[in-house]
MOPAC internal coordinates of N, CA, C and O (Angstrom, degrees):
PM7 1SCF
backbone

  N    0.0000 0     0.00 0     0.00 0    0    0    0
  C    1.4381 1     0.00 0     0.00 0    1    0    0
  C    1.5327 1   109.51 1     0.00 0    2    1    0
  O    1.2310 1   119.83 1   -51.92 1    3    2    1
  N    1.4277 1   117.93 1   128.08 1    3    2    1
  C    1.0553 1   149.39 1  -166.76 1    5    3    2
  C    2.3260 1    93.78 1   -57.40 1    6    5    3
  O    1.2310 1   105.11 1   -64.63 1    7    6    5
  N    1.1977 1   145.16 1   115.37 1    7    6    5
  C    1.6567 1   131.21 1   150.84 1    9    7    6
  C    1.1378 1   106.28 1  -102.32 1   10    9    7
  O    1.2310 1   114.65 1    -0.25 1   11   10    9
  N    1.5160 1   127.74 1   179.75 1   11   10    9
  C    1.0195 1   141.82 1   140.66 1   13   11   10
  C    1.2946 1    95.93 1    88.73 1   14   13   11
  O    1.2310 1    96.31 1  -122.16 1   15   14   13
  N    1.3176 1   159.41 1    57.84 1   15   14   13
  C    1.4993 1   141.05 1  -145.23 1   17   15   14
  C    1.4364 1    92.33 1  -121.31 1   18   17   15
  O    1.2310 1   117.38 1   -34.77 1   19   18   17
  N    1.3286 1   122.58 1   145.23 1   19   18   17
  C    1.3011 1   128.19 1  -170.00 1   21   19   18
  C    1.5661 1   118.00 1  -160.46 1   22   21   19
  O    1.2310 1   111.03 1   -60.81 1   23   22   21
  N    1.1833 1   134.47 1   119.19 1   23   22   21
  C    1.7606 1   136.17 1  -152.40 1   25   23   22
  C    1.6157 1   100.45 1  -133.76 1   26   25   23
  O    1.2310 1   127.58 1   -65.12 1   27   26   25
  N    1.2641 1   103.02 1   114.88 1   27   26   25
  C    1.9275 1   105.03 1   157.52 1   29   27   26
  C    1.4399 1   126.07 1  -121.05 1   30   29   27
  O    1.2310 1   118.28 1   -60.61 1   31   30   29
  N    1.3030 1   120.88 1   119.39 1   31   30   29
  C    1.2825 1   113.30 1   164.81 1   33   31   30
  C    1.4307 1   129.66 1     3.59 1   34   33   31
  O    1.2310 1   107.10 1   -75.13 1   35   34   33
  N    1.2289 1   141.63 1   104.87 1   35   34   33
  C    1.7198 1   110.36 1   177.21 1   37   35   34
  C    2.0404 1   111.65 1   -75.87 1   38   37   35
  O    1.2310 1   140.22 1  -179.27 1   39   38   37
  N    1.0876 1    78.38 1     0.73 1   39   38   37
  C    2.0895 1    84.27 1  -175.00 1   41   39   38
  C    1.7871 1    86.51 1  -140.99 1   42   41   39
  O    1.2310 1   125.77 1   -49.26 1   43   42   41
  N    1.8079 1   106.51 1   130.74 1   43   42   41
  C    1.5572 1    96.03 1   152.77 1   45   43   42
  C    1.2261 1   131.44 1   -79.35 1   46   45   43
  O    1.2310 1   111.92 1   142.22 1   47   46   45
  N    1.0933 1   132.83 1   -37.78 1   47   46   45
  C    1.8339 1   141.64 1  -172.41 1   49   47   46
  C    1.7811 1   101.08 1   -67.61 1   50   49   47
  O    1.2310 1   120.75 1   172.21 1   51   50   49
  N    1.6564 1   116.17 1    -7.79 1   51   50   49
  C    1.3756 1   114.42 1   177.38 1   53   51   50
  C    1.2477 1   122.61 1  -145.54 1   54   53   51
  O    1.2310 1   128.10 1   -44.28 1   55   54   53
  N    1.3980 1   102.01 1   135.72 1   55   54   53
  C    2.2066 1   106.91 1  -166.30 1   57   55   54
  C    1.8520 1    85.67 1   -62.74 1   58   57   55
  O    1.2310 1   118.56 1   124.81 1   59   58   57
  N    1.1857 1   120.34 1   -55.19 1   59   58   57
  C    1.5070 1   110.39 1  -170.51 1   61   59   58
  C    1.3152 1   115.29 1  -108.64 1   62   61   59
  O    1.2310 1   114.07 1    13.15 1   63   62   61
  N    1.4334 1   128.82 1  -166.85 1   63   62   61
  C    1.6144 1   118.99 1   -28.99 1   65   63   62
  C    1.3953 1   151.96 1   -47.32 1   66   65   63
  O    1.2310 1   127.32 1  -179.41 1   67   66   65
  N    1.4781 1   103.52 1     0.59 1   67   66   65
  C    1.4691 1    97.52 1   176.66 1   69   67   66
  C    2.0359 1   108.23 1   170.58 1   70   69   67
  O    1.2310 1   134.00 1    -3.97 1   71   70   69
  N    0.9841 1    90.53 1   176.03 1   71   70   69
  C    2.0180 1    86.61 1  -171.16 1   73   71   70
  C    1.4865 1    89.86 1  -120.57 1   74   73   71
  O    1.2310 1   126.83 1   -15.88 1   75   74   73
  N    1.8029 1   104.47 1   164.12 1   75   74   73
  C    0.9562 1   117.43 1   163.53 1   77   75   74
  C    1.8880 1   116.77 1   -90.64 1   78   77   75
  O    1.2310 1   115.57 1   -34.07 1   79   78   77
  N    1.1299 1   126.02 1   145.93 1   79   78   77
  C    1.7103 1   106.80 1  -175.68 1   81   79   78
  C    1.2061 1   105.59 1  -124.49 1   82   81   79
  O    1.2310 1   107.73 1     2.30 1   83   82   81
  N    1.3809 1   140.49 1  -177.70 1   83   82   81
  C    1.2647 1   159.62 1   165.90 1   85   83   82
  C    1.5183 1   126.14 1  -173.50 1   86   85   83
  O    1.2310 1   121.91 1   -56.45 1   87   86   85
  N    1.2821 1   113.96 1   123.55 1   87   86   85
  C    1.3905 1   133.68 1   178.18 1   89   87   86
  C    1.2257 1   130.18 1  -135.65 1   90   89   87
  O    1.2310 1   118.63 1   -13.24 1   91   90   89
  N    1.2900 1   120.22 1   166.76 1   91   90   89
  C    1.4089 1   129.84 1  -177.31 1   93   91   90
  C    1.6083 1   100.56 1  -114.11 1   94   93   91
  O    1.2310 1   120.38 1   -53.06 1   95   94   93
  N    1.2929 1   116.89 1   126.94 1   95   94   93
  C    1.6969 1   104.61 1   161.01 1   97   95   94
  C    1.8196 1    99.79 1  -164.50 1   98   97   95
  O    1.2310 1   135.87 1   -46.38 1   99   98   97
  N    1.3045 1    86.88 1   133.62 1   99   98   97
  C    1.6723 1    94.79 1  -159.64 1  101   99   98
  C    1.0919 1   121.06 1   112.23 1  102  101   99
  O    1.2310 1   127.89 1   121.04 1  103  102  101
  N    1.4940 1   102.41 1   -58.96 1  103  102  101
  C    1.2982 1   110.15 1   178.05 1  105  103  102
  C    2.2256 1   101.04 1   128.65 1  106  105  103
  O    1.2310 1   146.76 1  -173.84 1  107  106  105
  N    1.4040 1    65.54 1     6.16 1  107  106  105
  C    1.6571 1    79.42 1   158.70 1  109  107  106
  C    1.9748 1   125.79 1  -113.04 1  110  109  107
  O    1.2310 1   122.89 1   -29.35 1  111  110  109
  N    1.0616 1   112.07 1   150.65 1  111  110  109
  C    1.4911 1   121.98 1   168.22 1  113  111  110
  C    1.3950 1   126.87 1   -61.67 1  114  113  111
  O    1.2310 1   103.05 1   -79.61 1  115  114  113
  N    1.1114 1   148.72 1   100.39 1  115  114  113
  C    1.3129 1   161.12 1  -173.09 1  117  115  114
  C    1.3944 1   110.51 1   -99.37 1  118  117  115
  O    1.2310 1   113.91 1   -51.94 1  119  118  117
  N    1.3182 1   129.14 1   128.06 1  119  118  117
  C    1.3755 1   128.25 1   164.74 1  121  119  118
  C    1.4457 1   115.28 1  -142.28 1  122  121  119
  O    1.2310 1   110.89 1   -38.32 1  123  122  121
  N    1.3387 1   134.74 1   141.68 1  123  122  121
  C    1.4107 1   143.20 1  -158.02 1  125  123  122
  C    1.2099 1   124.95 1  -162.70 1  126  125  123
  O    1.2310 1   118.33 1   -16.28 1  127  126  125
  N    1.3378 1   120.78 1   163.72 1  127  126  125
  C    1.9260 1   108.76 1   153.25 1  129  127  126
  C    1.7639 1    98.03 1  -105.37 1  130  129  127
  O    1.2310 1   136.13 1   -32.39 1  131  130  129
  N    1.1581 1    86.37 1   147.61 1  131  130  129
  C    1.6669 1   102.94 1   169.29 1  133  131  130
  C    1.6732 1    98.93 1   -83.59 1  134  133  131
  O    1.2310 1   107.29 1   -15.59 1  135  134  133
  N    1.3049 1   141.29 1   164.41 1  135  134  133
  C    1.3948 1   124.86 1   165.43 1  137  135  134
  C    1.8726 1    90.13 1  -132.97 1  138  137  135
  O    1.2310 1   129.29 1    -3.48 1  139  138  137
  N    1.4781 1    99.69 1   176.52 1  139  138  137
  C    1.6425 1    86.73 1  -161.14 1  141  139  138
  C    1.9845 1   103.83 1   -96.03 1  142  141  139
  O    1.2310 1   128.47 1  -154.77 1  143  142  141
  N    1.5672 1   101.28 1    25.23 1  143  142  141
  C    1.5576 1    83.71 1   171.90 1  145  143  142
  C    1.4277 1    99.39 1  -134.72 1  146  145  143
  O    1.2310 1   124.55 1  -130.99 1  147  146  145
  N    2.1163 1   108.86 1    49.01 1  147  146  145
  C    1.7775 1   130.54 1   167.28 1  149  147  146
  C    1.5108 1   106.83 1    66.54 1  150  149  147
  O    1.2310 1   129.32 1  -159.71 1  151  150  149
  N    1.4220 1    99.64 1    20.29 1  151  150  149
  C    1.7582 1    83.41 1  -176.21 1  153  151  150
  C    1.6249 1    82.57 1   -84.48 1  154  153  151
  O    1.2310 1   126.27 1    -1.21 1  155  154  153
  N    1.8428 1   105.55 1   178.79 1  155  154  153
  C    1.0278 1   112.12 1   164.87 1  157  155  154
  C    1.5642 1   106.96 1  -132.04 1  158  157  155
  O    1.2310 1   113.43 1   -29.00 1  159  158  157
  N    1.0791 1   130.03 1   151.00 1  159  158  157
  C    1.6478 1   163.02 1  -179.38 1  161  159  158
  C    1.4340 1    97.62 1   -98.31 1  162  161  159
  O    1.2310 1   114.61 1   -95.83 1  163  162  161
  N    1.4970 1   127.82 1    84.17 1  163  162  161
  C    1.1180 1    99.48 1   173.64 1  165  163  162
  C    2.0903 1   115.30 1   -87.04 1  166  165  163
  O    1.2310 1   115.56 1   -15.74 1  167  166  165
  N    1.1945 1   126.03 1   164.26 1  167  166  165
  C    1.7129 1   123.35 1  -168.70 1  169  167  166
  C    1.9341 1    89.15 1   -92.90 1  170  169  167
  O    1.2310 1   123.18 1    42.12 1  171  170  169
  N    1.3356 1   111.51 1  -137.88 1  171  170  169
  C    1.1371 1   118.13 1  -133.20 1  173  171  170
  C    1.9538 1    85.94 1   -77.18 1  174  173  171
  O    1.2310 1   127.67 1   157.21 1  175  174  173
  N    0.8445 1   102.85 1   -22.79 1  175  174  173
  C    2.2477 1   103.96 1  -167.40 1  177  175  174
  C    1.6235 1   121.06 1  -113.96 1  178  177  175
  O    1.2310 1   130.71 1   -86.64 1  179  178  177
  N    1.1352 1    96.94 1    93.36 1  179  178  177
  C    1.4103 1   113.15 1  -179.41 1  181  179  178
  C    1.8664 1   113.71 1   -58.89 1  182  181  179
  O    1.2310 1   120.16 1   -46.62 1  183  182  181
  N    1.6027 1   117.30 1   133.38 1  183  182  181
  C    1.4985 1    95.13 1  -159.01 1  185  183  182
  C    1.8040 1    80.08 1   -98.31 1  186  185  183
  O    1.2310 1   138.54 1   -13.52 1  187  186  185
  N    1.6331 1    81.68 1   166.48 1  187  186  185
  C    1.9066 1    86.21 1   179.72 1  189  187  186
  C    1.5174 1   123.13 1   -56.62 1  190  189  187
  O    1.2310 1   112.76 1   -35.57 1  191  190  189
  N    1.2250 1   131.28 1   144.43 1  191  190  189
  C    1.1437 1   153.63 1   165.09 1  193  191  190
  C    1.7795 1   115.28 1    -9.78 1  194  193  191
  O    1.2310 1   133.96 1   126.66 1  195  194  193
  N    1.4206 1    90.62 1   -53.34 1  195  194  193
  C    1.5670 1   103.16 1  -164.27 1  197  195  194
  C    1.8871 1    94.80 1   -85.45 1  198  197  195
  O    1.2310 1   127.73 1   153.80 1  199  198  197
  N    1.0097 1   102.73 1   -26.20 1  199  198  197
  C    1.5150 1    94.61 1  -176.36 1  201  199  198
  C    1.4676 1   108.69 1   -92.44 1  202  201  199
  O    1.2310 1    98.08 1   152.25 1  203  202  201
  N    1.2326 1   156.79 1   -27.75 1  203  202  201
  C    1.4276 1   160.62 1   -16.23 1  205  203  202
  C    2.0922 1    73.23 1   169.09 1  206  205  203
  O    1.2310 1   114.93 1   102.67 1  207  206  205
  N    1.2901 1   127.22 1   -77.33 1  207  206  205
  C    1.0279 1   125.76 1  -151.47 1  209  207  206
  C    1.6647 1   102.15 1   -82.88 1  210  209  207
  O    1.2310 1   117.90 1   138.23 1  211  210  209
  N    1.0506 1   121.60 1   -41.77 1  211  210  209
  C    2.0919 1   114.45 1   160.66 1  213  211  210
  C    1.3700 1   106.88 1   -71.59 1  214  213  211
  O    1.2310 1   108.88 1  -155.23 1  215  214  213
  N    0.9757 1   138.43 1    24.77 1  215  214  213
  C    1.6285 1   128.73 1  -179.03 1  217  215  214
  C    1.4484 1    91.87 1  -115.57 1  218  217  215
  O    1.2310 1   122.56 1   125.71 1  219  218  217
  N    1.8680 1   112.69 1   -54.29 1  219  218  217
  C    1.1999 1   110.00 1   176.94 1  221  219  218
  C    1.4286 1   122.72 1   -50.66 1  222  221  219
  O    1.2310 1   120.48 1   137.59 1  223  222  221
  N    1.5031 1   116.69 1   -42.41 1  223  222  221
  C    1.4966 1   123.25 1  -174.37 1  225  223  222
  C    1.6353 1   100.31 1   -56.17 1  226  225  223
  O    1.2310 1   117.65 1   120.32 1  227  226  225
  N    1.5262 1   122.08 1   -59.68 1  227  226  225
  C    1.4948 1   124.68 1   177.51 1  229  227  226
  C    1.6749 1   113.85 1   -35.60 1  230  229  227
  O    1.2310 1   124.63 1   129.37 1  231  230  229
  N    1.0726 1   108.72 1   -50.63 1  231  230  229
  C    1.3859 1   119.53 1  -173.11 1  233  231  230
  C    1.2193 1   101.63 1   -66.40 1  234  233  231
  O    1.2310 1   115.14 1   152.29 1  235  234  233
  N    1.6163 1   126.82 1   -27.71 1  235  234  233
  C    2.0311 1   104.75 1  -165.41 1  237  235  234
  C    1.6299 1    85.18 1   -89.58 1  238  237  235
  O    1.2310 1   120.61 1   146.25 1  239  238  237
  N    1.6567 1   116.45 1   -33.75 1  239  238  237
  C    1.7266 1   108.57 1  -158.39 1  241  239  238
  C    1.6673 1    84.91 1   -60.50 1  242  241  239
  O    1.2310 1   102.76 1   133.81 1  243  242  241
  N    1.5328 1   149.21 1   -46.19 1  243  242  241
  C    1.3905 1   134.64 1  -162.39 1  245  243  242
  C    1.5720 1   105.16 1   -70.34 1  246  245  243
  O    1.2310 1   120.66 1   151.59 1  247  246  245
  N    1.4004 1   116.35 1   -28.41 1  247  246  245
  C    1.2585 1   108.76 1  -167.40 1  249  247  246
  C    1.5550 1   109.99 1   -81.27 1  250  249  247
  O    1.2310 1   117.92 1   150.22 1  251  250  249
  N    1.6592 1   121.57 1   -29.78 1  251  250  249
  C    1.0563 1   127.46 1  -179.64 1  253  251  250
  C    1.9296 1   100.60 1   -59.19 1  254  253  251
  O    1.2310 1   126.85 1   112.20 1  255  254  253
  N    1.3782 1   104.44 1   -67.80 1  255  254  253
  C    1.3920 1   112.02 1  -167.51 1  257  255  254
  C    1.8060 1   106.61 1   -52.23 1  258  257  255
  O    1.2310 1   119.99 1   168.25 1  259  258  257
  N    1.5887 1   117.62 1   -11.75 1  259  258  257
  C    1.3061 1   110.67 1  -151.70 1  261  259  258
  C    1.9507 1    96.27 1   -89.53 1  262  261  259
  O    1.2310 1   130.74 1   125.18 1  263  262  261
  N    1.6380 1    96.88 1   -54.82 1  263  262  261
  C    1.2708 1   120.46 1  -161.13 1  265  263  262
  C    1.7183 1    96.31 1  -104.51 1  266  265  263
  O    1.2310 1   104.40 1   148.56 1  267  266  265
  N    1.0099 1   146.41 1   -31.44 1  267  266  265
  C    1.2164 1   153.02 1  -163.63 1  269  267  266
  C    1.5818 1   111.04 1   -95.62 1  270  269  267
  O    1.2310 1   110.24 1   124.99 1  271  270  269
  N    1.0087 1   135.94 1   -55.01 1  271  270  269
  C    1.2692 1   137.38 1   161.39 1  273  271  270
  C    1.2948 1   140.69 1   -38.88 1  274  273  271
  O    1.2310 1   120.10 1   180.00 1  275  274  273

């Protein structure tokens, strides 16, 4: 489960192209851009393999409810 969830604009004067993100899951640090068609950018830490495709799903349901709602 996804804590700590946190979203910034990557441009202020514009909702898109895309946010900056950061999370905790594991108990590790995650940082990325979200881009606005759910891909993800992940930054310096790639999350493992097996988790990689439910981590992504977590991340669009926060991004939908965050920026979309």
């Amino acid at each position: 489960m996804i804590s700590h969830f946190s979203w910034k604009p990557l441009f202020q004067k514009e909702k898109l192209p895309g946010w900056t993100i950061s999370f905790y899951y594991k108990g590790t640090h995650y940082e990325g851009i979200y881009h606005k068609n759910g891909e993800i950018e992940w930054g310096g830490l790639y999350p493992a393999r097996a988790d990689e495709p439910a981590l992504k799903n977590e991340v669009h349901e926060l991004m939908l409810f965050h920026i979309y709602d």
